[in-house]
C-alpha positions in Angstrom: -8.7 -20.1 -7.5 -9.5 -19.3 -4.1 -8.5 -15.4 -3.3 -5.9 -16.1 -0.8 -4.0 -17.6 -3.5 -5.3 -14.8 -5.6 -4.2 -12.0 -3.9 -0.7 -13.6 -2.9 0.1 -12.5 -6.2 -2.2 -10.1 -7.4 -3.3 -8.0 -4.3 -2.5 -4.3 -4.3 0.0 -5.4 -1.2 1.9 -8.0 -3.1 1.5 -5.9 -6.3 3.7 -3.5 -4.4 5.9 -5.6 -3.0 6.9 -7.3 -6.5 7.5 -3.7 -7.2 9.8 -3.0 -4.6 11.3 -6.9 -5.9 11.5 -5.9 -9.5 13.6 -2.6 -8.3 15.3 -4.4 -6.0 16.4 -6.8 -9.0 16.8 -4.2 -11.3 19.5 -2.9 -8.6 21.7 -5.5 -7.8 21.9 -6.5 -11.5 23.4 -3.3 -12.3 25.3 -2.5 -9.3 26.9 -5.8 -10.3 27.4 -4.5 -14.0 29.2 -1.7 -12.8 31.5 -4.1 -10.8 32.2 -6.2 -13.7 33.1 -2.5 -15.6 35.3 -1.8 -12.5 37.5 -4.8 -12.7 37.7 -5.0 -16.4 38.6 -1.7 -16.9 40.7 -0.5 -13.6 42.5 -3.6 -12.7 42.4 -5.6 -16.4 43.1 -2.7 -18.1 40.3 -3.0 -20.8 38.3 -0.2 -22.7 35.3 0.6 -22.1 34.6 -0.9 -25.9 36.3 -4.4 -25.3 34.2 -5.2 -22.0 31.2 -7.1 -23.2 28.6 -6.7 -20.0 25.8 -9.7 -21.7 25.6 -12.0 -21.6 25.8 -11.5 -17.3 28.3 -13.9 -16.2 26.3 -16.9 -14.2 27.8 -15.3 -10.7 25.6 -12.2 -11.0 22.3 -14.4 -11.1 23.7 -16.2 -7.8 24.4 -12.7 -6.8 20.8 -11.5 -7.3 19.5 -14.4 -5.7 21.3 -14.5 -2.3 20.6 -10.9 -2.3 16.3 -11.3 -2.7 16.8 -14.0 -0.4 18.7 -12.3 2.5 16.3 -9.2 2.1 13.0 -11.1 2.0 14.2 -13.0 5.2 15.4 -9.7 6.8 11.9 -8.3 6.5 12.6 -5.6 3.6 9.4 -5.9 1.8 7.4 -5.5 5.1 5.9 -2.3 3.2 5.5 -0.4 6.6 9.5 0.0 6.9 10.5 3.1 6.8 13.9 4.0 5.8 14.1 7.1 7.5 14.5 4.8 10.6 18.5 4.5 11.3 17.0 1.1 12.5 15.9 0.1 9.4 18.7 1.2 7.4 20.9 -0.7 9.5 19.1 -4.1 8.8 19.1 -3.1 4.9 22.9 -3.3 5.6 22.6 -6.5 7.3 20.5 -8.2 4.7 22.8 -6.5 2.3 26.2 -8.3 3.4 24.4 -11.4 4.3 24.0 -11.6 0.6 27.1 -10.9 -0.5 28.4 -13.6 2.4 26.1 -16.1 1.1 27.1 -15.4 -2.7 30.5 -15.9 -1.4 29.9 -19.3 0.7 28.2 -20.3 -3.1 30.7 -19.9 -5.1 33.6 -21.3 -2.7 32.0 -24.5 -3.8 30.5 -23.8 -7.6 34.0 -22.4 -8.8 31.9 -21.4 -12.2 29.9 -19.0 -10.5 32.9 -16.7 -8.7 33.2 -13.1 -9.6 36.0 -11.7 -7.9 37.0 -10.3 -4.8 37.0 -6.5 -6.9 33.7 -7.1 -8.5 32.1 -8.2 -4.9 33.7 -5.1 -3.0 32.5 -2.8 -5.7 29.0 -4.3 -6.0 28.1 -4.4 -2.3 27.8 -0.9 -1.7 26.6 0.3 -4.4 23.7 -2.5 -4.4 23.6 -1.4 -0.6 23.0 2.7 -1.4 20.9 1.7 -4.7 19.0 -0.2 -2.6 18.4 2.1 0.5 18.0 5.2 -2.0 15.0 3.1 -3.8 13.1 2.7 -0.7 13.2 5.9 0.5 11.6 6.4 -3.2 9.3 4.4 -3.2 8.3 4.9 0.9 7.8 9.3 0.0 6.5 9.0 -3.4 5.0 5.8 -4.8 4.0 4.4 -1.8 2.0 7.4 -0.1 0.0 8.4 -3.3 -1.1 4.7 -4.6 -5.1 5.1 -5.1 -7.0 2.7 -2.7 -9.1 -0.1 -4.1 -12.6 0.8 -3.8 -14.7 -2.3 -2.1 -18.3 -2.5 -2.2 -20.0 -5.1 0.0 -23.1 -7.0 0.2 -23.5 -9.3 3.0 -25.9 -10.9 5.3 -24.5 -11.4 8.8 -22.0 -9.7 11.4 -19.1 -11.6 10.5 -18.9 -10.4 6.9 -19.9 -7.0 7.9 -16.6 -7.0 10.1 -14.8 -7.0 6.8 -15.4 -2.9 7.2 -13.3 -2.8 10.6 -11.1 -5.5 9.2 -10.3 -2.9 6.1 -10.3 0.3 7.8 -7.6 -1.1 10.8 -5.1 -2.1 7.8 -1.9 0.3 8.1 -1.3 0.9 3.9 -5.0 1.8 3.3 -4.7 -0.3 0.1 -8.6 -1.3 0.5 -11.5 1.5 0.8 -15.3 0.6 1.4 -17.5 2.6 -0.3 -20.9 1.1 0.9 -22.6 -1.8 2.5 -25.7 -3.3 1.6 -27.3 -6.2 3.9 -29.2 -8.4 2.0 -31.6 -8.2 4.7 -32.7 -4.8 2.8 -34.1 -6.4 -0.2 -36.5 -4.0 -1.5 -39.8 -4.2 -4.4 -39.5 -0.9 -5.8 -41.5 -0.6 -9.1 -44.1 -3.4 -7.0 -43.2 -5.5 -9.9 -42.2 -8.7 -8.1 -38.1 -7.2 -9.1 -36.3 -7.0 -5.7 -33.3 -4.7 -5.4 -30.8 -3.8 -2.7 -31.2 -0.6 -1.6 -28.2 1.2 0.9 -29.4 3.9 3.6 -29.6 6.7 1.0 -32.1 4.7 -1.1 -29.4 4.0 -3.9 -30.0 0.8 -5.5 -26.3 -1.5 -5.7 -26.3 -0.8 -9.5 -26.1 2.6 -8.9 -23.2 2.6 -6.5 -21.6 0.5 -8.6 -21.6 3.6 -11.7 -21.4 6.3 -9.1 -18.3 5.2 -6.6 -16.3 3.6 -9.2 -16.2 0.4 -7.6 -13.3 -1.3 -8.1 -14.0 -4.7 -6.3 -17.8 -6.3 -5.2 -17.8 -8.6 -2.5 -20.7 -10.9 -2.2 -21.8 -13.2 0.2 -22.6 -16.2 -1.3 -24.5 -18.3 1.1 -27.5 -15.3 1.4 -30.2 -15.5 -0.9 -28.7 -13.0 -3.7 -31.5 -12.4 -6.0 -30.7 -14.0 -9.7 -30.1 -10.9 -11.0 -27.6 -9.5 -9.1 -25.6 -13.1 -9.9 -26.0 -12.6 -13.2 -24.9 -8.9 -13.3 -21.9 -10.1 -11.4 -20.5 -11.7 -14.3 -20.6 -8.4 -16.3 -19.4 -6.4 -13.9 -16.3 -9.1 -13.5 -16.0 -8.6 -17.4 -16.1 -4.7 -17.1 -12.8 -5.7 -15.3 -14.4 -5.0 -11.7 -13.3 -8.2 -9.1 -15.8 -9.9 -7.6 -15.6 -11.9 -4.4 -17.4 -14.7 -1.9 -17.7 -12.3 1.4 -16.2 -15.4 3.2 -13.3 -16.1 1.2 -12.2 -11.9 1.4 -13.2 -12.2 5.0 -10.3 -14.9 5.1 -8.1 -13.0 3.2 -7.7 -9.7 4.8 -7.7 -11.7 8.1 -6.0 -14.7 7.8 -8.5 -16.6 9.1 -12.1 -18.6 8.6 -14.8 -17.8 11.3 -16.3 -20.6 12.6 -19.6 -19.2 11.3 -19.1 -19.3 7.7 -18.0 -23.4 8.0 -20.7 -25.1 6.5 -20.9 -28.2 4.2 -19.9 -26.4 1.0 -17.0 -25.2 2.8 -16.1 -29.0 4.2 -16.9 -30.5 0.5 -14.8 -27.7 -1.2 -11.6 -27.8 1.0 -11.0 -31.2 3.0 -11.7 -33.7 0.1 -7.8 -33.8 0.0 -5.9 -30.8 1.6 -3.2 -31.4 -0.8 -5.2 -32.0 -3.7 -3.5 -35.1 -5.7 -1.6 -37.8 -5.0 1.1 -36.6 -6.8 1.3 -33.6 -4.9 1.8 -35.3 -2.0 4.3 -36.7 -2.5 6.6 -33.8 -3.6 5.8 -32.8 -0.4 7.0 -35.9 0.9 10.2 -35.1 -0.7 10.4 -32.1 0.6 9.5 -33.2 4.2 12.4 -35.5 4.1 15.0 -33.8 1.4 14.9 -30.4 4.2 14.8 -33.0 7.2 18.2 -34.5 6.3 19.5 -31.2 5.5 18.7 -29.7 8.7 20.0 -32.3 10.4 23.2 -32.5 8.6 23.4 -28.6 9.5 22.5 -28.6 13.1 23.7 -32.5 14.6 27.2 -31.2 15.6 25.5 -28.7 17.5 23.3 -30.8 19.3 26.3 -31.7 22.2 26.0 -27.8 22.7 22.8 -27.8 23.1 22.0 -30.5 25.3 24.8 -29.7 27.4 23.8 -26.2 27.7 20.2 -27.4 28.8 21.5 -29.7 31.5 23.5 -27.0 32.8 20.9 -24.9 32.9 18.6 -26.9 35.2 18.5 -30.9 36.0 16.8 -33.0 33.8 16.8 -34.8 30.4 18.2 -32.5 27.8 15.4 -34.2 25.2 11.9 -34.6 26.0 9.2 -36.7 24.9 5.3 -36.5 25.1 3.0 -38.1 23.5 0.7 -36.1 20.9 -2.4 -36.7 18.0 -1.1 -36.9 14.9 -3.5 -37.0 11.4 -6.1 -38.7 12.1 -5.7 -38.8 15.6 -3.5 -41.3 15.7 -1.2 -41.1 18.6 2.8 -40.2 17.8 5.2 -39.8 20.2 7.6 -36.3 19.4 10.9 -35.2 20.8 12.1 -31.8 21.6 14.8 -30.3 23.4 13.9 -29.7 26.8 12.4 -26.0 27.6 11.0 -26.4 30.7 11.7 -27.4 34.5 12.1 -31.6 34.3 8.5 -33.0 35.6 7.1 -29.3 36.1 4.0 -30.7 34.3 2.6 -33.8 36.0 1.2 -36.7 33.6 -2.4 -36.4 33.2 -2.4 -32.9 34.1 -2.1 -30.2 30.6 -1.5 -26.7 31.5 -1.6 -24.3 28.1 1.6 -22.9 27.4 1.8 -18.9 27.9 4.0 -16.3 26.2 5.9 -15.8 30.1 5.5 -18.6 31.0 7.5 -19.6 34.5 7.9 -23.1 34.0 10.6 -22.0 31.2 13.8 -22.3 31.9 16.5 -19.7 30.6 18.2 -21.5 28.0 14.4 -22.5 26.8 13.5 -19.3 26.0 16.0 -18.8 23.4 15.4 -22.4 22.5 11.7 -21.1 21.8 12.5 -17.8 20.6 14.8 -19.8 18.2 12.9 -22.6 17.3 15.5 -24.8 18.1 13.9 -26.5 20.3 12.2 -28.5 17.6 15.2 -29.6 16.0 14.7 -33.4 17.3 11.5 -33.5 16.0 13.1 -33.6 12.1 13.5 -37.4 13.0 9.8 -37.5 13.3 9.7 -35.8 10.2 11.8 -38.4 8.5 9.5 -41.5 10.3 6.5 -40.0 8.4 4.8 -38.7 11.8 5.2 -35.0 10.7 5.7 -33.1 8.3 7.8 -29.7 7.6 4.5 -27.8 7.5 1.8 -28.8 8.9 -0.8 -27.6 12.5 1.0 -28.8 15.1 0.4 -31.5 16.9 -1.3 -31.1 20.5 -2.0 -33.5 23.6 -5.2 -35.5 23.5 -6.1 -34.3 26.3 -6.5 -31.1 25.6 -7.8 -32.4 21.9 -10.5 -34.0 24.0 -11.6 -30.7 26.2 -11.7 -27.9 22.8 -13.8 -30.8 21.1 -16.6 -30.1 23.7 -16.5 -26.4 22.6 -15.1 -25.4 19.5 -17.4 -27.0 16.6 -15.6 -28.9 13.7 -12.5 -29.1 15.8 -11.6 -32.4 14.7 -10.7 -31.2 10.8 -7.3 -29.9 12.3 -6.3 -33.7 12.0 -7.6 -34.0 8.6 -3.5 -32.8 7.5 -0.5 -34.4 9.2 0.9 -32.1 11.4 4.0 -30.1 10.8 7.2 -28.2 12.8 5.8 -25.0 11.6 1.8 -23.3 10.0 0.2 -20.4 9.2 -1.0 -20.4 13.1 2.7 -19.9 14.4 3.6 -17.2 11.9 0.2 -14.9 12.4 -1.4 -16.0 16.1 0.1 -15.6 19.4 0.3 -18.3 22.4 -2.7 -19.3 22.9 -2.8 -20.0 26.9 -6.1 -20.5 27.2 -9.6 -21.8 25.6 -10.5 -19.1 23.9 -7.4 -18.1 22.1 -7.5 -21.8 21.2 -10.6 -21.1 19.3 -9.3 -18.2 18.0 -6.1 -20.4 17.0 -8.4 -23.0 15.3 -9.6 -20.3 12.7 -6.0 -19.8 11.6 -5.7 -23.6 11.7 -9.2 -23.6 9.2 -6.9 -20.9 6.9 -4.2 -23.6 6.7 -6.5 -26.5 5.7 -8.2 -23.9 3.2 -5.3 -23.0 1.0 -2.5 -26.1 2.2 -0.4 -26.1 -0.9 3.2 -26.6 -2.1 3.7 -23.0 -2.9 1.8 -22.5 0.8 4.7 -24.7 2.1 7.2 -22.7 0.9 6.1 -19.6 2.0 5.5 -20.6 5.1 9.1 -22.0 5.5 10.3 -18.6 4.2 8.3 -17.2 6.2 9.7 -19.3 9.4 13.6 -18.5 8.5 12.6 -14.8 9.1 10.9 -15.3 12.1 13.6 -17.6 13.1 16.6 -14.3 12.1 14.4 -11.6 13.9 13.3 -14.0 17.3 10.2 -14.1 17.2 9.4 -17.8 18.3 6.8 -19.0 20.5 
């Protein structure tokens, strides 16, 4: 299990976020108790004896999920929100009834899972203060006074030592190095033929180990560890202490692979099949086109808004089409609605895209900060050219001119490329050749941990940014 996939469940940032979620749960399912209590005994006239509370009517799990599901797409287990921001609070609301609407538009259709008007207006605010009063909890008291994990490294070039700076610029100080050693300072201390690593202070790594409490090693594999260390490693992961490939944490914390830790382990290891088995792919071929038709089923009587909206805006073709690479390079023609100025590009000529960028034209930059603009591209989606998630797919000109300066640039078409990735939810624009290579790193994340489970968070992940505006 790589540790991306590792710590998406088991970090100490998603072990505090699940429990913020278990509290969260824990909240609505009794705030929606007491609403079943309310109606029972102030409207039905019931005793408190006679009203049976389990098993929970099938409403209350629709309930609890619309409720997760609104505040996990309005941002509430972004651990640095502070409640004590009217701001914040006020999205909690938000998220809050958006739940309760959604619950609502549920059970309009699934008569079995309906509640009752009394038991909904009872359960939303209290849900809402439970809620709001557990973050403030955990924000002061749990959150604040949450001991660090201690990280030791030993590494052997300046990329992995930037796991330091990567550690100590992270907000929640959920990570702590203790020590570094560079394998470099391989030392024979007894003159014995046994080499050991030795930090500044002349403290061999077994020492600092015992003596700082170490709660996680980080290792790089591709220096020449001496066999004893390896072999301790195991122990040390028995004694319960984690241990970790430098490169792989490095990736983690970042949410990126350097360009200098791809080598052929790293290409044999993660592009054999980016999706892993043939089954696999095609539940994600399911996926692709089950969410394709339903977005288009949503959004196709809007499209007439749209388009007219566009060609209001400024003259022009409300759709455009360009010609892009798709997996293996093959070429694919996509559609979008038009964003920029008609012809403000001219063929043969590929200007990056920047974040102000003046060939956009008004309505295009809520088409882009929307992501509506890709709406057409869900019939590419349904032809098999794309895919839901996926790198997206870019000009072959400008293909042609980062593959003259970005090594290994052509495993980006190694996946089919998608509406959304990991580079559009972490990286900015990139407007020029080197963000592009920075871009390609995130791109290199994607490849390294593509998985269903990846998909879905990604999706998730692309709703929120989709709520809160911040498209590209």
């Amino acid at each position: 299990m790589s540790l991306h996939r590792e710590s998406l469940w088991t970090g100490p940032e998603r072990r505090r976020q699940l429990a913020l979620l278990l509290g969260d749960a824990l909240i609505i399912i009794l705030s929606t108790i007491l609403g079943v209590l309310a109606r029972r005994v102030a409207f039905e006239g019931a005793s408190l004896t006679e009203v049976h509370i389990w098993p929970l009517p099938s409403g209350a799990y629709s309930l609890l999920f619309t409720f997760l599901f609104a505040l996990y797409i309005f941002d509430q287990y972004n651990l640095a929100r502070d409640m004590g921001d009217r701001a914040n609070a006020a999205v909690l609301f938000l998220a809050t009834f958006i739940g309760m609407a959604l619950a609502a538009f549920i059970s309009f259709f699934l008569r079995g899972l309906q509640l009752g008007r009394v038991v909904v207006l009872v359960q939303w605010p209290l849900a809402f203060i439970g809620l709001y009063s557990w973050r403030r909890l955990f924000h002061v008291y749990l959150l604040r006074f949450t001991r660090p994990q201690r990280v030791l490294l030993v590494v052997d070039n300046p990329v992995e030592k930037g796991i330091e700076a990567e550690i100590s610029e992270r907000p929640l100080g959920d990570y702590e190095v203790v020590g570094a050693f560079m394998v470099a300072n391989l030392q024979d201390r007894q003159g014995d033929g046994e080499w050991h690593l030795v930090d500044e202070h002349g403290r061999t790594l077994e020492q600092v180990v015992r003596d700082e409490e170490v709660n996680m090693l980080v290792f790089s594999a591709r220096a020449g560890i001496p066999p004893q260390y390896l072999e301790q490693a195991i122990d040390w992961k028995f004694d319960g202490i984690g241990v970790y490939d430098a490169a792989n944490f490095y990736g983690a914390m970042t949410g990126r692979v350097p360009i200098e830790t791809i080598d052929a382990r790293w290409i044999l290891t993660y592009l054999s099949q980016p999706y892993g088995s043939a089954v696999v792919r095609q539940i994600k071929r399911v996926m692709d086109v089950g969410l394709a038709l339903f977005g288009l089923a949503v959004t196709l009587p809007f499209w007439p808004l749209l388009m007219l909206a566009i060609k209001l805006d400024s003259p022009g073709p409300a759709i455009f089409r360009q010609e892009r690479l798709g997996m293996r390079q093959k070429p694919i023609v996509i559609a979008k609605f038009r964003s920029m100025y008609h012809k403000y590009e001219e063929e043969g000529e590929a200007a990056y895209a920047q974040a102000e960028d003046p060939r956009v034209t008004r309505v295009g930059k809520w088409l882009r900060k929307t992501r509506l603009d890709e709406l057409p591209q869900l019939w590419n989606v349904l032809k098999g050219e794309l895919s839901i998630v996926g790198l997206r797919p870019i000009r072959k000109v400008n293909a042609d001119r980062l593959a003259k300066m970005i090594p290994f640039y052509h495993l980006r078409f190694s996946m089919k490329p998608g509406l959304t990735g990991w580079p559009q939810i972490r990286y900015r624009y990139a407007d020029d050749d080197i963000s592009h290579l920075h871009k390609f790193e995130y791109e290199l994340y994607h490849i390294q941990n593509a998985s269903i489970a990846f998909d879905l968070y990604l999706i998730v992940k692309t709703l929120q940014m989709i709520v809160f505006g911040r498209g590209q």
